[in-house]
N, CA, C and O of each residue as an XYZ file, in Angstrom:
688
protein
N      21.839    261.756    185.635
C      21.567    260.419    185.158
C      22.851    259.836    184.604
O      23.284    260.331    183.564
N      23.608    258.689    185.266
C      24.349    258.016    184.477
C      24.080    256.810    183.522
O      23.349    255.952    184.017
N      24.403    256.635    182.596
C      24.433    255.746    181.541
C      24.955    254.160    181.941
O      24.396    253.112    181.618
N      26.520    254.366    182.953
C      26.826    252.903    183.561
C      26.229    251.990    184.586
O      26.322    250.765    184.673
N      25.669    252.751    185.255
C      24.824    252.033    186.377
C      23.332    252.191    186.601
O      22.805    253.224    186.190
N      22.923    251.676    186.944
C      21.103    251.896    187.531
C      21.095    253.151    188.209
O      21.865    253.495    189.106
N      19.845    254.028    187.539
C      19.408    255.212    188.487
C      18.251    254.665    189.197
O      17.659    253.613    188.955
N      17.935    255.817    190.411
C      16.844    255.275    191.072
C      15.461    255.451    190.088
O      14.430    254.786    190.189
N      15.735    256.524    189.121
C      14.385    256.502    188.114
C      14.304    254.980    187.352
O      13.273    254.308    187.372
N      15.598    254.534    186.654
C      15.343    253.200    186.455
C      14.984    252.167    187.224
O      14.233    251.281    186.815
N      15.592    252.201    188.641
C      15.401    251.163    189.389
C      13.615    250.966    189.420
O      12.980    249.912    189.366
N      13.131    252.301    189.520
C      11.559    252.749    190.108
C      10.881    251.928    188.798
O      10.102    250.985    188.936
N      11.254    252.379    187.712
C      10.441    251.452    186.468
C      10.809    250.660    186.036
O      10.610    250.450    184.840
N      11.644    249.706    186.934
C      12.164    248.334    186.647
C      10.945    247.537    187.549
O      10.534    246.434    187.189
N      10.548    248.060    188.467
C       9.923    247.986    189.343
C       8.490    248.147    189.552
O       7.779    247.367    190.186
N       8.064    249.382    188.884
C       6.199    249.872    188.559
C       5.557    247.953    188.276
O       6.001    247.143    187.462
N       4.814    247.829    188.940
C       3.649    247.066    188.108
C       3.195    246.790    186.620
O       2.928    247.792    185.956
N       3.116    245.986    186.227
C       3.221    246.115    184.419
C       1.813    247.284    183.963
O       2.028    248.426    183.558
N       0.387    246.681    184.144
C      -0.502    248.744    183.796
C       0.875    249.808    183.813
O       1.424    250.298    182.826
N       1.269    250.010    185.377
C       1.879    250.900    185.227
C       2.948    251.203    184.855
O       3.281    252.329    185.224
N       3.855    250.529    184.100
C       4.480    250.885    183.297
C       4.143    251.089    181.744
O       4.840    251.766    180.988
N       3.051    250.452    181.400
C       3.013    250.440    180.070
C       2.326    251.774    179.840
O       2.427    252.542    178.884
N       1.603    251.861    180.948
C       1.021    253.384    180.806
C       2.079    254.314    180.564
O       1.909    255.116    179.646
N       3.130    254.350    181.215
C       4.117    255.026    181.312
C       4.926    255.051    179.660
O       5.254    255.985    178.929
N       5.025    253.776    179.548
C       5.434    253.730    178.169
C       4.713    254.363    176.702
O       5.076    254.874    175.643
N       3.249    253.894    177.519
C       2.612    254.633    175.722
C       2.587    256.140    176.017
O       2.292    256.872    175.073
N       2.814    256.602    177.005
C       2.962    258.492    176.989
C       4.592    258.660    176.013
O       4.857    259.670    175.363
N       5.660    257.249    176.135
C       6.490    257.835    175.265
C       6.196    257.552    173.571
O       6.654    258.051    172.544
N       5.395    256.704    173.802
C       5.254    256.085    172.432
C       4.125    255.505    172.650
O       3.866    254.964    173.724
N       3.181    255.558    171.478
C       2.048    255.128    171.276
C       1.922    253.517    170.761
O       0.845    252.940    170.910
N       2.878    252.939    170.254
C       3.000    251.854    169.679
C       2.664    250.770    170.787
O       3.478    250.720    171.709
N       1.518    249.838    170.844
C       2.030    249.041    171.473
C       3.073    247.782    171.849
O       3.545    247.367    172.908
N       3.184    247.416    170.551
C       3.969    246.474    170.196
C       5.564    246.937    170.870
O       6.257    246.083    171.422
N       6.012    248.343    170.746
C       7.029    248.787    170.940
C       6.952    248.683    173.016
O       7.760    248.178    173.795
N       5.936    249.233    173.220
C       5.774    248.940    174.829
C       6.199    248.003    175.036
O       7.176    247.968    175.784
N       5.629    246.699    174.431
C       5.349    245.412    174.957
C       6.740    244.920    175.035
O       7.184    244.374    176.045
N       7.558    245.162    173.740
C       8.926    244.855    173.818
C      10.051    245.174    175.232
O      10.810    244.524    175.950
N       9.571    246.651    175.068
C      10.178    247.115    176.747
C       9.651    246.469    177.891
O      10.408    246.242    178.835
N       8.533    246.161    177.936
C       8.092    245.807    178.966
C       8.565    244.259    179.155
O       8.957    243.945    180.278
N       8.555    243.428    178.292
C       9.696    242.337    178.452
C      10.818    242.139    178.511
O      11.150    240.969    178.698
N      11.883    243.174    178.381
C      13.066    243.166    178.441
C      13.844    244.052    180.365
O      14.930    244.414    180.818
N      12.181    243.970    180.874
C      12.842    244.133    182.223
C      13.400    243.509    182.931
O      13.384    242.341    182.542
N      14.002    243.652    183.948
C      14.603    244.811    184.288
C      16.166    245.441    183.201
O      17.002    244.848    182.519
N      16.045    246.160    183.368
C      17.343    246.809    182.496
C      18.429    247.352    183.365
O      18.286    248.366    184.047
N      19.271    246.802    183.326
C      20.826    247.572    184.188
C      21.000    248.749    184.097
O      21.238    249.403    185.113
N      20.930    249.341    182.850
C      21.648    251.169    182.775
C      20.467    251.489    181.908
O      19.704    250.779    181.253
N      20.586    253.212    182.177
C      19.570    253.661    181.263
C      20.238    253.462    179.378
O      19.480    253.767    178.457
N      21.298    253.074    179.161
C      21.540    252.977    178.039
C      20.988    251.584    177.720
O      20.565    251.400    176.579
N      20.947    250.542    178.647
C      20.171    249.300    178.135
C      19.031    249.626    177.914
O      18.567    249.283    176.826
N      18.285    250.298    178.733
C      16.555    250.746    177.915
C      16.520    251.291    176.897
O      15.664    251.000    176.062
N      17.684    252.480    176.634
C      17.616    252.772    175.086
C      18.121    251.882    174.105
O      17.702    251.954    172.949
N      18.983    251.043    174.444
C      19.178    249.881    173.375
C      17.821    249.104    172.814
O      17.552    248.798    171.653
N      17.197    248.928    173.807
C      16.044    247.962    174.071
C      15.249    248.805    173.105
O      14.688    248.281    172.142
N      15.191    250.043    173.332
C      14.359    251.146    172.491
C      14.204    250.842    171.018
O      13.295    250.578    170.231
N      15.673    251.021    171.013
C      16.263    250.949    169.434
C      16.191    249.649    168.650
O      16.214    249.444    167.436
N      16.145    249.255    169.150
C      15.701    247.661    168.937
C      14.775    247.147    168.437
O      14.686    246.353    167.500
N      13.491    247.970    169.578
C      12.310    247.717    169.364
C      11.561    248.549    167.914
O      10.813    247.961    167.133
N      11.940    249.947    167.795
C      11.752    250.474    166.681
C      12.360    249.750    165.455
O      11.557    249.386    164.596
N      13.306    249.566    165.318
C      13.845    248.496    163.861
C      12.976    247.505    163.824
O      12.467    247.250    162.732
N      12.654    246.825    164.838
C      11.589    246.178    164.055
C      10.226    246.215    164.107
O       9.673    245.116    164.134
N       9.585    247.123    164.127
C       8.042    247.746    164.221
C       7.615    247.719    162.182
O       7.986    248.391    161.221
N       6.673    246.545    162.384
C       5.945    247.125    161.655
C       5.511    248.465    160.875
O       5.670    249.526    161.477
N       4.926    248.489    159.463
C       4.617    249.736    158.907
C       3.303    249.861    159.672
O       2.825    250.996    159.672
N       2.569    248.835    160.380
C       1.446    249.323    161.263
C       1.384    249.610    162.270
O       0.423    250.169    162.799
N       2.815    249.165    162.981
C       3.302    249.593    164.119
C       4.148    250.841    164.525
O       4.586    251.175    165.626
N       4.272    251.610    162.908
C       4.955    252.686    162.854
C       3.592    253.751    162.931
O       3.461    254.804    163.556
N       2.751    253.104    162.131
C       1.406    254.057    161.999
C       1.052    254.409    163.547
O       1.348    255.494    164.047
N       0.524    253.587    164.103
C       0.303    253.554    165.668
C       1.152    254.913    166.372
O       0.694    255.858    167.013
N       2.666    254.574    165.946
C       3.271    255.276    166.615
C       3.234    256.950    166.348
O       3.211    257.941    167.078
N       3.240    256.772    165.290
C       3.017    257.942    164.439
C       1.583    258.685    164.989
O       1.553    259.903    165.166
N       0.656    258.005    165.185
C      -0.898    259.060    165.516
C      -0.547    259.374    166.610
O      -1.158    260.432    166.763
N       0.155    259.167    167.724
C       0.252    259.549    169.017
C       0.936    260.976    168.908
O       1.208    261.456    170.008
N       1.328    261.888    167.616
C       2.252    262.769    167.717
C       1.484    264.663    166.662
O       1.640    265.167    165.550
N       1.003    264.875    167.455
C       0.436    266.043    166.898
C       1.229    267.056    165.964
O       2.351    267.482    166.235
N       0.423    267.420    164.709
C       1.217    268.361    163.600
C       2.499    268.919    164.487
O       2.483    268.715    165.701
N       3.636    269.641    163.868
C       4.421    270.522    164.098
C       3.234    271.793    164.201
O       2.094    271.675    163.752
N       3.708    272.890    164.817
C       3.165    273.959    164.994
C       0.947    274.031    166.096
O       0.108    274.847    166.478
N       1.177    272.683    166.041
C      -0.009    272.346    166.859
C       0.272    271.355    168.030
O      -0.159    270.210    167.896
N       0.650    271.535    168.659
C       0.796    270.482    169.833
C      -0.830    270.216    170.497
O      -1.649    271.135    170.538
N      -1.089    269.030    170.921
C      -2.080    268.545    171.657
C      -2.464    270.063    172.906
O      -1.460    270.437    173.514
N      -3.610    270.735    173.192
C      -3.812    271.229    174.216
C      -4.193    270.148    175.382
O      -4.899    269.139    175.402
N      -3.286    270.928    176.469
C      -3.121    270.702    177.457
C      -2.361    269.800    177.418
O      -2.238    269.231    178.502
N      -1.498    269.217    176.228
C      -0.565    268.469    176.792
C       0.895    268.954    177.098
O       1.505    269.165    176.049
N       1.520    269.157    178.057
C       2.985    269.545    177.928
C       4.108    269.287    177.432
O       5.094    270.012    177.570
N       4.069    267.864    176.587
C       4.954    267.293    176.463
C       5.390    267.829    174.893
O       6.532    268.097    174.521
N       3.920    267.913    173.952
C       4.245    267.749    172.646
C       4.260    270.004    172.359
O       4.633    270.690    171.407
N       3.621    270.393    173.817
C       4.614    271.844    174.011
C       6.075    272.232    174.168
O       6.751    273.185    173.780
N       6.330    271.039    174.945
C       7.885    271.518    175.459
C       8.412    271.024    174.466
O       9.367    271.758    174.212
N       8.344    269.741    173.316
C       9.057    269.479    172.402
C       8.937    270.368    171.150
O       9.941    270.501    170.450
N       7.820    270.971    170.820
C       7.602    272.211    170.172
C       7.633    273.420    170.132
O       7.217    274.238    169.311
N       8.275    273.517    171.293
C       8.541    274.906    171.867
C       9.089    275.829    170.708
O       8.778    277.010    170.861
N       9.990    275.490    169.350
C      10.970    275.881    168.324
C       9.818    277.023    167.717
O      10.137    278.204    167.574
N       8.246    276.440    167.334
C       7.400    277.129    167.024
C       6.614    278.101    167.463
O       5.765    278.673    166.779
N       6.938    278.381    168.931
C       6.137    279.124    169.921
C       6.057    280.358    169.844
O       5.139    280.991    170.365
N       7.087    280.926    169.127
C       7.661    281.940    168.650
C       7.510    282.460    167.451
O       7.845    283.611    167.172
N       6.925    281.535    166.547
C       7.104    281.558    165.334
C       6.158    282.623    164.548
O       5.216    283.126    165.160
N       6.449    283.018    162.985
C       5.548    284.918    162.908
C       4.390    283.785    162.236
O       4.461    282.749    161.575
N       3.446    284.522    162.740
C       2.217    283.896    161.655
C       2.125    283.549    160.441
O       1.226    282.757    160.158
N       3.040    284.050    159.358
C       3.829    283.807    158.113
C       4.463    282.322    158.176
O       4.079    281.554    157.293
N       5.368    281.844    159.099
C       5.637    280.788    159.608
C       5.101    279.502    159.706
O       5.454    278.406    159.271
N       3.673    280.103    160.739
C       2.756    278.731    161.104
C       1.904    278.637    159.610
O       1.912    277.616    158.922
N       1.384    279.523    159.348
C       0.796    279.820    158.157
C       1.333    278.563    157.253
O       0.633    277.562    157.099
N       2.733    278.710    156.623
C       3.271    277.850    155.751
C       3.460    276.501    156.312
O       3.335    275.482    155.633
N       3.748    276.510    157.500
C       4.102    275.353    158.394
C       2.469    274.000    158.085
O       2.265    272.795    157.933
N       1.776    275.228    158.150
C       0.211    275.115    158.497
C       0.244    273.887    156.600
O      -0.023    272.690    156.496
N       0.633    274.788    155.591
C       0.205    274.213    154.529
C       1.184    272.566    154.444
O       0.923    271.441    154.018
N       2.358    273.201    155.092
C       3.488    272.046    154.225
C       3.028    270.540    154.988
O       3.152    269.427    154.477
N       2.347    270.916    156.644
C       2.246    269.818    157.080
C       1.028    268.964    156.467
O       0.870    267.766    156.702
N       0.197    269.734    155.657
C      -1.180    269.228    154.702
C      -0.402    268.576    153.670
O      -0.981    267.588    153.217
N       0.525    268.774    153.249
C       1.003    268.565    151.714
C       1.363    267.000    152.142
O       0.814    265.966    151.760
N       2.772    267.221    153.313
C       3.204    265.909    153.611
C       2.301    264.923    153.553
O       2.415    263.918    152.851
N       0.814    265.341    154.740
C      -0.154    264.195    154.951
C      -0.522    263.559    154.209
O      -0.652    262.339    154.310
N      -0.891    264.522    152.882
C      -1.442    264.147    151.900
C      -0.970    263.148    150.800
O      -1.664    262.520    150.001
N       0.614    263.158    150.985
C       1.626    262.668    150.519
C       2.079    260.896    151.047
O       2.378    259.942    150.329
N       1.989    260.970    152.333
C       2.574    259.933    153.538
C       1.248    259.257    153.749
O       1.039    258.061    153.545
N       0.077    260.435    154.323
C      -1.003    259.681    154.631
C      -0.503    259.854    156.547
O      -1.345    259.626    157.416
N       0.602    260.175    156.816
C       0.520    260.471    158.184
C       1.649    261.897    158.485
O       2.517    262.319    157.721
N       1.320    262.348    159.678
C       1.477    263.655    160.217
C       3.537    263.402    160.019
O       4.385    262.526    160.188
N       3.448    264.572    159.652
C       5.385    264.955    159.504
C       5.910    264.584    160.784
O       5.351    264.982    161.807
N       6.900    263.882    160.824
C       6.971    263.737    162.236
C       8.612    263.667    162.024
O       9.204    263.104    161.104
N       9.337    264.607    163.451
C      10.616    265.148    163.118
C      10.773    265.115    164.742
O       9.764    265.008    165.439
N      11.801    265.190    165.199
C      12.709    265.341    166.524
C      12.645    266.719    166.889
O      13.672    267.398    166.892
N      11.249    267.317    167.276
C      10.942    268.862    167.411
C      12.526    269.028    168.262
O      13.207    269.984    167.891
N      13.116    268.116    169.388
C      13.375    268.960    170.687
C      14.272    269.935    170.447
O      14.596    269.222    169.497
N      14.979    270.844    170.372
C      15.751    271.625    170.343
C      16.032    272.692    168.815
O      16.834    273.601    168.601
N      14.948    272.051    167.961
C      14.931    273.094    166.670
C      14.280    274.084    166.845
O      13.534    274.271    167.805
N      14.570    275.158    165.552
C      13.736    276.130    165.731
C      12.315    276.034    164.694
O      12.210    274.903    164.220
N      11.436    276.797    164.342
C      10.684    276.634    163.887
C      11.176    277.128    162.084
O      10.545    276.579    161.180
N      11.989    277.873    161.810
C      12.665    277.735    160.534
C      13.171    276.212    160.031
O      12.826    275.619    159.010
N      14.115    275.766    161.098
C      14.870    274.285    160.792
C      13.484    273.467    160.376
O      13.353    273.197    159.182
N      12.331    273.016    161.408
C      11.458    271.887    161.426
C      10.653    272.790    159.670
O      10.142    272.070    158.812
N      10.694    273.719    159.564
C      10.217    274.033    157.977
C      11.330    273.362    157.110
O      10.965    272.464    156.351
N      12.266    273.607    157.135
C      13.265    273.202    155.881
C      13.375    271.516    155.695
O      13.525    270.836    154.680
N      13.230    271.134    157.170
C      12.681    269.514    157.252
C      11.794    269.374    156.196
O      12.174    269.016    155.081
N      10.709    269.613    156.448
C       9.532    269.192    155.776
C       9.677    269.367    154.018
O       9.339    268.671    153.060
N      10.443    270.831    154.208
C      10.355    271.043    152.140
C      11.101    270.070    152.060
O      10.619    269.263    151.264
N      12.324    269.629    152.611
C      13.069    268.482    152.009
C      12.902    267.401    151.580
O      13.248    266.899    150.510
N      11.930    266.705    153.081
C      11.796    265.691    153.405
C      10.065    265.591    152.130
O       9.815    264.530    151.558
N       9.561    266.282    152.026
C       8.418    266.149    151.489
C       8.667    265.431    149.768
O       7.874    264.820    149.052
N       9.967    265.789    149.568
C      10.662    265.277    147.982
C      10.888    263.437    148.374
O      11.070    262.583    147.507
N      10.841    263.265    149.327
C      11.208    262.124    149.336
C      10.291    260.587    149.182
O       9.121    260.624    149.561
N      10.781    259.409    148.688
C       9.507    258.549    148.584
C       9.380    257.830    149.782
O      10.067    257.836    150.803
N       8.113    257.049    149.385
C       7.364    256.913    151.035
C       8.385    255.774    151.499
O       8.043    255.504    152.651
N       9.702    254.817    151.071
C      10.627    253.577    151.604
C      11.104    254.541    152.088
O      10.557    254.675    153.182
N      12.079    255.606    151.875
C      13.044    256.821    152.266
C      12.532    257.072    153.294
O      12.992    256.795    154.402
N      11.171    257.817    152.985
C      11.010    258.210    154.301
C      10.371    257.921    155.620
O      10.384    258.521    156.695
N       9.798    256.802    155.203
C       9.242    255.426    156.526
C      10.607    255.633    157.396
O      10.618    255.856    158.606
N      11.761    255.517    156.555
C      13.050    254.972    157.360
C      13.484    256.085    158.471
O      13.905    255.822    159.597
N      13.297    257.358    157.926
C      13.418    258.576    158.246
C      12.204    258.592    159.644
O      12.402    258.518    160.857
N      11.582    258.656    159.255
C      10.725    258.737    160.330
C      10.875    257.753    161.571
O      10.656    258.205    162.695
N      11.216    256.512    161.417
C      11.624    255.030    162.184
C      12.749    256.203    163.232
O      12.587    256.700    164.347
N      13.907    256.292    162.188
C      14.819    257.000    163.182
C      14.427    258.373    163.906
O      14.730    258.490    165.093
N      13.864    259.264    163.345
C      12.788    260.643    164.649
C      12.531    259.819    164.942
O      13.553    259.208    165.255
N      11.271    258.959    165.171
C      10.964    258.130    166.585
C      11.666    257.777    167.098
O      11.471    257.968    168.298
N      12.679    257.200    166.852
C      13.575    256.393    168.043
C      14.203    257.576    168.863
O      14.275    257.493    170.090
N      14.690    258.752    168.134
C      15.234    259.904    168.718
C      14.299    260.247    169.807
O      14.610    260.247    170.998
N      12.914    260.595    169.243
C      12.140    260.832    170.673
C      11.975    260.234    172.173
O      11.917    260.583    173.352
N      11.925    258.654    170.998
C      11.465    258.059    171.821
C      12.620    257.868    173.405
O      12.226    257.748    174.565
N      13.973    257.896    172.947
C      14.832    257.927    173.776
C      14.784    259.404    174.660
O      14.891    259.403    175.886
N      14.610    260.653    173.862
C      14.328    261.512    174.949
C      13.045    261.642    175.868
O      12.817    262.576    176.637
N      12.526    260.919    175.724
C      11.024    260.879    176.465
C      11.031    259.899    177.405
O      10.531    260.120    178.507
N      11.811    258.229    176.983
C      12.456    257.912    178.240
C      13.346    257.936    178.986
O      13.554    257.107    179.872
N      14.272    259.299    178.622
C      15.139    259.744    179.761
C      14.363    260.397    180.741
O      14.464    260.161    181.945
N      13.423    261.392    180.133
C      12.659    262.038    180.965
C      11.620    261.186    181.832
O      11.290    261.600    182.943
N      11.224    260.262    181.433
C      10.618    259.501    182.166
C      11.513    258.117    183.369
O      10.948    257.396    184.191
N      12.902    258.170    183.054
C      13.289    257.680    184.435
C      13.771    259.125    185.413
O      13.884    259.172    186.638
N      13.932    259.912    184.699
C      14.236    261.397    185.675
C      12.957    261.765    186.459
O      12.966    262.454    187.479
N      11.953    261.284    185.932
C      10.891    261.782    186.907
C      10.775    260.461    187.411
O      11.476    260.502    188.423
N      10.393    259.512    187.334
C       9.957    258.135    188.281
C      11.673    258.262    189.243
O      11.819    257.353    190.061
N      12.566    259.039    189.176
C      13.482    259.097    190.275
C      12.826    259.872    191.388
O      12.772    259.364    192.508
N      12.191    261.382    191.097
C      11.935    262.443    191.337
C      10.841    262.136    192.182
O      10.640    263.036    192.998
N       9.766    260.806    192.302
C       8.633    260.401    192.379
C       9.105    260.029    194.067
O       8.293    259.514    194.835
């Protein structure tokens, strides 16, 4: 995938039908408001213009439009069954000793209880120690701090989920 020019995965979802892209879009993000933004800013030249567009769109999302985004994303240490996506981004925990999920299990209750919504962190490439030390940290923090915190993990995801999603609408 290059960043300077159009891939054929971009070209393909410059292109989908609007259903089908937005469908496409709320598998990266649940927000609609955030869809809707992408979905008007088509067509996009490079895959870095869709992530601009991304980033964009998250700065200015609503705290109800963050909520939205936010339910689409299952605890750490529980990914959605049968979904692959919120497996392969959780993979850090797959491994993890029952001691682990166990605590993982409590801290993500504490946060909820705290936020009022699920911990939500840039699983892809941590391990299941790191996404713990997240949470004790992040759990000290107040809810302006960490709205903001969370704004940016989403956008992080959200950009790896639509890379992966013009890599496969290439692949298609």
């Amino acid at each position: 995938m290059t960043s300077r020019s159009s891939t054929p995965g971009l070209a393909r979802f410059n292109t989908l039908e609007e259903p089908a892209a937005a469908a496409a879009l709320h598998e990266a993000c649940a927000s609609a408001e955030w869809a809707r933004r992408l979905l008007a800013g088509r067509p996009y030249a490079t895959v870095e213009d869709l992530f601009a567009a991304s980033d964009a769109a998250m700065a200015e999302l609503t705290d109800t439009d963050l909520a939205e985004a936010m339910a689409g994303h299952p605890p750490i240490g529980r990914p959605k069954p049968g979904d692959p996506t919120s497996a392969r981004e959780q993979r850090g925990m797959a491994g993890a000793s029952d001691e682990l999920k166990a605590e993982m299990l409590e801290l993500n209750l504490a946060y909820q209880e705290k936020f009022g919504h699920v911990f939500l962190i840039c699983a892809t490439g941590r391990t299941g120690d790191q996404m713990r030390d997240a949470v004790r940290e992040r759990i000290g923090n107040g809810p302006e701090r960490e709205r903001e915190i969370v704004r940016t993990e989403l956008g992080k995801i959200n950009r790896i989920r639509l890379a992966r999603l013009v890599e496969e609408e290439a692949r298609s």
